[in-house]
C-alpha positions in Angstrom: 10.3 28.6 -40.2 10.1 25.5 -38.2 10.5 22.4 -40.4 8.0 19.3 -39.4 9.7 15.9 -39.3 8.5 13.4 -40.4 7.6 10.1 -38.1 9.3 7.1 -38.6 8.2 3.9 -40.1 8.5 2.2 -36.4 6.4 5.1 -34.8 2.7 3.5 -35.9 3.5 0.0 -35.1 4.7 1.0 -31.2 2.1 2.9 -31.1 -0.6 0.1 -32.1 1.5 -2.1 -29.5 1.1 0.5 -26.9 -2.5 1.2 -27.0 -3.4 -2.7 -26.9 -1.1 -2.6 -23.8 -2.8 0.5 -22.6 -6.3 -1.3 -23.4 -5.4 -5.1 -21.7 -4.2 -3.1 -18.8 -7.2 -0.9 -18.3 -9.7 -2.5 -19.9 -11.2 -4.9 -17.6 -10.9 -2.1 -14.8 -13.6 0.5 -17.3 -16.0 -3.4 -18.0 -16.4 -3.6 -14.3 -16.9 0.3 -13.6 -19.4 -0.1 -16.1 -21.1 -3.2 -15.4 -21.6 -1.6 -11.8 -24.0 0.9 -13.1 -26.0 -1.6 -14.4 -30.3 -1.6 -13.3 -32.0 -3.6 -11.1 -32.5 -6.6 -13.8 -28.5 -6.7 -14.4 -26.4 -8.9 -14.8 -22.8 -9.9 -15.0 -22.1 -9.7 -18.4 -23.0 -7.4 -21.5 -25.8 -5.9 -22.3 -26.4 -3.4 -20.0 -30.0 -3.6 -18.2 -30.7 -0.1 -17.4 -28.8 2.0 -15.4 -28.5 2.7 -12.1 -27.1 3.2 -8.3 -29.0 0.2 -7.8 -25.9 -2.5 -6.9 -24.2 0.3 -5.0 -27.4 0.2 -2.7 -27.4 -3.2 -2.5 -23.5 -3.7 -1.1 -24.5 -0.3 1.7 -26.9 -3.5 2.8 -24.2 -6.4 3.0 -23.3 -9.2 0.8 -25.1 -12.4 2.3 -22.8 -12.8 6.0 -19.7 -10.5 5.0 -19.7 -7.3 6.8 -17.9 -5.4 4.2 -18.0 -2.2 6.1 -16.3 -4.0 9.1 -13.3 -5.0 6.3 -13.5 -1.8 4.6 -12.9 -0.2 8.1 -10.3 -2.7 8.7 -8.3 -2.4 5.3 -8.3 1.3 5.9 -6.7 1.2 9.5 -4.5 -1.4 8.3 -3.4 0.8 5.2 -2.9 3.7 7.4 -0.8 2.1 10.0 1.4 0.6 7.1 1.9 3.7 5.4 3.1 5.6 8.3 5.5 2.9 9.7 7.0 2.6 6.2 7.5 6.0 6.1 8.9 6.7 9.2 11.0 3.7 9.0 12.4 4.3 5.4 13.4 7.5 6.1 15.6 6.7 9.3 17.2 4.0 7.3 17.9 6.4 4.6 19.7 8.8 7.3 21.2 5.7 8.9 22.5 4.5 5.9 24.0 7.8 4.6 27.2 6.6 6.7 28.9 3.6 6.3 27.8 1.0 8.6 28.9 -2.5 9.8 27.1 -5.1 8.2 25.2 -2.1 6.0 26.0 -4.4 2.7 24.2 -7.5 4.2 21.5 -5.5 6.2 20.2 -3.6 3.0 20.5 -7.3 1.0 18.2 -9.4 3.8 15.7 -6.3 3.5 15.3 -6.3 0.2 15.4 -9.8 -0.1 11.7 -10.0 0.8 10.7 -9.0 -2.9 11.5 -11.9 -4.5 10.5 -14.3 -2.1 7.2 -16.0 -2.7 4.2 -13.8 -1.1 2.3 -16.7 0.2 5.6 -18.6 1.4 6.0 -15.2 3.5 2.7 -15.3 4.8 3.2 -18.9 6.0 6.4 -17.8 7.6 5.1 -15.1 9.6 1.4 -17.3 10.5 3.9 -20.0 11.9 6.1 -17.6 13.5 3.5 -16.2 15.4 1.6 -19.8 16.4 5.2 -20.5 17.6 4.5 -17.3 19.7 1.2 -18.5 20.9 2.3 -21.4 22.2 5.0 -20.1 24.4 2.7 -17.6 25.6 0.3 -20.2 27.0 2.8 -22.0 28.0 4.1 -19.3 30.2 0.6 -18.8 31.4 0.4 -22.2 32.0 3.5 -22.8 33.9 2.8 -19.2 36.4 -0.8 -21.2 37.1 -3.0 -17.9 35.4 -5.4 -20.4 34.6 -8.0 -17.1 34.1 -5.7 -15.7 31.7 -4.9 -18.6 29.7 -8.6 -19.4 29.2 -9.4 -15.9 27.9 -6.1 -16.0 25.8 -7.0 -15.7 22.4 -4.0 -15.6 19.5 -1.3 -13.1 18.9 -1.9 -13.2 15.1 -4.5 -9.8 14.5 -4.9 -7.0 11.9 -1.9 -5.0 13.6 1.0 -7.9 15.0 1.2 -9.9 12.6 -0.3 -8.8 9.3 1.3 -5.6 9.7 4.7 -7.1 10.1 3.5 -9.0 6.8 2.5 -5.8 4.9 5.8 -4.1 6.0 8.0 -7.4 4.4 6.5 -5.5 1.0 6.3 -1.7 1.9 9.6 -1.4 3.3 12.1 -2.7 1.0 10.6 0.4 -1.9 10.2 3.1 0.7 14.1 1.9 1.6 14.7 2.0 -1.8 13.6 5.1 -3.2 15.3 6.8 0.0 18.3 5.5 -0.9 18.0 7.1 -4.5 16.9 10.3 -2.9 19.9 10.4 -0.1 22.2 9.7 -3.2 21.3 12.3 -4.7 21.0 15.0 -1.7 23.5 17.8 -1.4 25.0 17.7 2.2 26.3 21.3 2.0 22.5 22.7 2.3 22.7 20.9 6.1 26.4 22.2 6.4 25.3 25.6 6.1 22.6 25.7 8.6 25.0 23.8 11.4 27.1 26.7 10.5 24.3 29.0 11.4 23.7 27.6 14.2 21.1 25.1 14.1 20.8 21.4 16.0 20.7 17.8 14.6 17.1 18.3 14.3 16.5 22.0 13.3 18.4 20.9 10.1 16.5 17.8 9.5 13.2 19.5 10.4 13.8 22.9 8.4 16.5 22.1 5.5 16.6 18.0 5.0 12.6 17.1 5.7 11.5 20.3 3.3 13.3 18.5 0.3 12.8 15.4 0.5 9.1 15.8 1.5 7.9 15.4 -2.3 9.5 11.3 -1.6 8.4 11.2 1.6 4.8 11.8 -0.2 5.3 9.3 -2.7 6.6 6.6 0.1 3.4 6.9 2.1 1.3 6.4 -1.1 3.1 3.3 -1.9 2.5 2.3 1.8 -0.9 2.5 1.7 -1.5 1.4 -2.1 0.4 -1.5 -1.8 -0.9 -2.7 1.6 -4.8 -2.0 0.9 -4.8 -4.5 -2.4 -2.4 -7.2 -0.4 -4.1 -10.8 -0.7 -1.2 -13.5 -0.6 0.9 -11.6 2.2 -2.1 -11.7 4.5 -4.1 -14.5 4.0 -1.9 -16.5 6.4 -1.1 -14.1 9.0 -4.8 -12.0 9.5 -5.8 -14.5 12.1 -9.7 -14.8 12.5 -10.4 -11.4 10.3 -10.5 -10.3 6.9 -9.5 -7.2 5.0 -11.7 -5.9 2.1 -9.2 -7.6 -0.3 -9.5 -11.1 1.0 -13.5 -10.4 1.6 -13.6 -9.8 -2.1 -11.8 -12.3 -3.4 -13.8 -14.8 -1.2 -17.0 -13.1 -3.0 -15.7 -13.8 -6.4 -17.3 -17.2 -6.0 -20.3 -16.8 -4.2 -22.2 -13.5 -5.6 -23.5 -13.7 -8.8 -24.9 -9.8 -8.9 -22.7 -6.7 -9.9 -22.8 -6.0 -6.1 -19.2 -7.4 -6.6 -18.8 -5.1 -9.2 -20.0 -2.2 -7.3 -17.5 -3.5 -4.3 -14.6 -3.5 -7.1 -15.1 0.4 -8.4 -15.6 1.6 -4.7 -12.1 -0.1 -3.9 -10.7 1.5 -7.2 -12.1 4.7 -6.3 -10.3 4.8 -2.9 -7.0 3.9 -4.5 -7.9 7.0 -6.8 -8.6 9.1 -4.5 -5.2 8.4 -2.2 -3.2 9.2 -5.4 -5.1 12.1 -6.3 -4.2 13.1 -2.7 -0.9 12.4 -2.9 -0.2 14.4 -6.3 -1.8 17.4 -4.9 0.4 17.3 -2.2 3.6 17.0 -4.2 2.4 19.8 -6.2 1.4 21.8 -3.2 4.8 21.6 -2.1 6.3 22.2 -5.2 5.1 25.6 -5.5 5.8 26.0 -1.7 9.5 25.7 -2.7 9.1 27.9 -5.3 7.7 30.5 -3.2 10.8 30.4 -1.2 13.4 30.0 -3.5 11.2 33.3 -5.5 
């Protein structure tokens, strides 16, 4: 007979603690899905005036001058392109760095260095780095006499020069990190075993390595794409003459006064949502794939 035991006396007050840290964590996010749904009379505050798809309507129309659909659009190329450069990037570093290498040490500290620098002193870095670039660009226009070309020339800083370079200095040091922790953990003798069989360089990385770590690979594109489609501080120096969604938003904060902003907030939400429900399906689909094998 299995004997119950009994919780201890610390159990109830943790758990108190937790849910209060569950509810100020999550809270605010439920007000505004909530406050979203609100009727035509809403507001932004409690009580609710009816309910309704009514401010969902409203931001389909535009908020005032913002296209949001253009910086919806532009946050999701943005995302896309970060998430796949981190990826690739992380794991060639983590294959690169399953060797020793010169300098390795100081390499892997100057990467991961960028975490606990100041987002907005990074953002200034890169902006200046690239009006730097700018200026010996025309420069070098200027001095080969392409007069035509120097009047048409624009600035180097965009959506994908510099504030993907910016979103990287944040994606790349924990896609480098969890590959390390995966590499560290990986059995070399699975890739010994097919070279004995036979296979290249690559048929082992594409048939035995890429298989296994493919559940991290996963998680390293969600964090790619998660982390760069909420980014305000890293980009709001280095976009140039655009805006992502993020930096539309937070500019809205001050200006609309209808849950439109709300409605704005819970579609943003729901996209982050739905690129983790993504992602866990696929680390479950290829969970059971290995299964299958292995069964």
């Amino acid at each position: 007979m299995k004997v119950r035991e009994s919780r201890p006396a610390s159990f109830w007050p943790l758990a108190i603690f937790f849910a209060l840290f569950v509810l100020f964590m999550y809270g605010p996010m439920f007000v505004i899905f909530i406050l979203s749904f609100q009727g035509p009379e809403g507001g932004l505050t409690f009580p609710m005036r009816g309910v309704s798809l009514h401010w969902f309507s409203k931001l389909a129309e535009g908020l005032g001058v913002v296209d949001i659909g253009a910086a919806l659009w532009r946050s999701l190329g943005l995302g896309v392109a970060v998430m796949l450069c981190t990826v690739v990037l992380s794991v060639l570093a983590g294959l690169a760095f399953r060797k020793r290498l010169a300098g390795g040490n100081t390499l892997f500290f100057i990467v991961v260095a960028s975490l606990i620098m100041p987002s907005i002193i990074v953002s200034l870095g890169i902006g200046l780095e690239f009006r730097l670039i700018d200026n010996g660009i025309k420069a070098a226009l200027e001095w080969l006499g392409m007069e035509s070309a120097l009047e048409g020339y624009g600035t180097s800083l965009g959506l994908f020069t510099s504030a993907l370079g910016a979103h990287l200095t944040w994606t790349l040091p924990f896609g480098l990190l969890i590959m390390f922790a995966v590499f560290n953990r990986f059995n070399p003798a699975y890739e010994e075993a097919a070279r004995d069989l036979g296979a290249t360089p690559w048929q082992g990385f594409a048939h035995v390595v890429l298989p296994l770590i493919a559940p991290s690979v996963v998680g390293i594109g969600m964090f790619g794409f998660t982390l760069s489609w909420d980014e305000i501080a890293r980009t709001s120096q280095a976009i140039g003459d655009v805006n992502t969604l993020p930096l539309e938003l937070q500019g809205l904060t001050s200006t609309v006064t209808t849950p439109s902003i709300y409605a704005l907030g819970t579609l943003t939400t729901v996209v982050s949502f739905l690129v983790m429900g993504i992602t866990l399906a696929l680390v479950w689909a290829l969970g059971r794939r290995r299964k299958g094998r292995s069964g």
